[in-house]
N, C-alpha and C positions, 0 to 999 in steps of 0.2 A: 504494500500500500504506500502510495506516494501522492502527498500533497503539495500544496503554494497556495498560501494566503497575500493577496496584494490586495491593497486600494492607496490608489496615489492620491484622487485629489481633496481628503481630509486633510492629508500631510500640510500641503498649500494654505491650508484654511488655521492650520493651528492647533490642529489633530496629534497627539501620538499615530507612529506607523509603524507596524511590526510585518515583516515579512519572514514568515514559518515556510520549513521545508521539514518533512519529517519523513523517514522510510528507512530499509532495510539497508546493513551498508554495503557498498557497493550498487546504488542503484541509479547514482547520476545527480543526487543531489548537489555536491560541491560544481560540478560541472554546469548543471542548474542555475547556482547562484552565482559563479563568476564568470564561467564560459571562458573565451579566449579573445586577444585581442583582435585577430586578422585570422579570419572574413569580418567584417563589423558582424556580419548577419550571425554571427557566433558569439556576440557579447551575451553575458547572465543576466539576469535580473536585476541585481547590485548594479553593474555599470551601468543600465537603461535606467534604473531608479534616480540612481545620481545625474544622471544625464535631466531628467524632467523635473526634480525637485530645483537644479539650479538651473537650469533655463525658468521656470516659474517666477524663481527668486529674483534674476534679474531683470525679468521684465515686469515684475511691481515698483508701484513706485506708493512714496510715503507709506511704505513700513520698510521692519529692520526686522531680519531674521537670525535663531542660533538655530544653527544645524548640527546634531548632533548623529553618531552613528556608533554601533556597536556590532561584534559579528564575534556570536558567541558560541561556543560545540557542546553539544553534550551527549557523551558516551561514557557507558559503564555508572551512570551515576555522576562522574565528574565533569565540573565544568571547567571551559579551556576560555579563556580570552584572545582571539584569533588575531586580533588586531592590536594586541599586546607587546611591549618589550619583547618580556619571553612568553612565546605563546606553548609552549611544555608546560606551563606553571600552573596550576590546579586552583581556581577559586573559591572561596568557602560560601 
C-alpha cells in the first residue's frame, strides 16, 4: 500500500502543509518524493512543491512569508532528521 497526501494551495493561504508518503520499503517512495534532476519530467514532489510554494510567494505582494520545511524518516520506530547535520542521528 502506497500513498501521497498533497494540497498546495492552503500552504499559500497560511495553512500548515504536510506531504505523507507511506509504504513498504523498497517501493518508490524516496524516489517519489525527490525524483531526479534531468529529465525535469522526473522531478519529486519536494522539488514541484518548492517550485509553487515560491513562485506563489513571489508573486504576492504586501505580505511576508516564513517558509519552513522539514523531511523526516521513520523506520523501525526511529526517527531520522533527513535534512539534518547528521542525518544517522536518531530523534527523540
Amino acid at each position: 500500500f502506497y500513498s501521497v497526501f498533497l494540497h498546495f494551495q492552503g500552504v499559500t493561504e497560511g495553512y500548515n502543509g504536510t506531504i505523507f508518503a507511506y509504504g513498504q520499503t523498497g517501493s518508490g517512495k524516496s524516489f517519489t518524493m525527490q525524483g531526479i534532476v534531468d529529465p525535469s519530467t522526473q522531478k519529486g514532489i519536494i522539488p514541484r512543491a518548492f517550485e509553487h510554494i515560491f513562485e506563489s510567494v513571489q508573486c504576492a505582494e504586501n505580505a511576508k512569508f516564513l517558509v519552513r520545511a522539514s523531511y523526516l524518516e521513520i523506520y523501525n520506530e526511529d526517527i531520522r532528521d533527513l535534512l539534518g547535520a547528521d542525518t544517522k542521528q536518531k530523534l527523540e
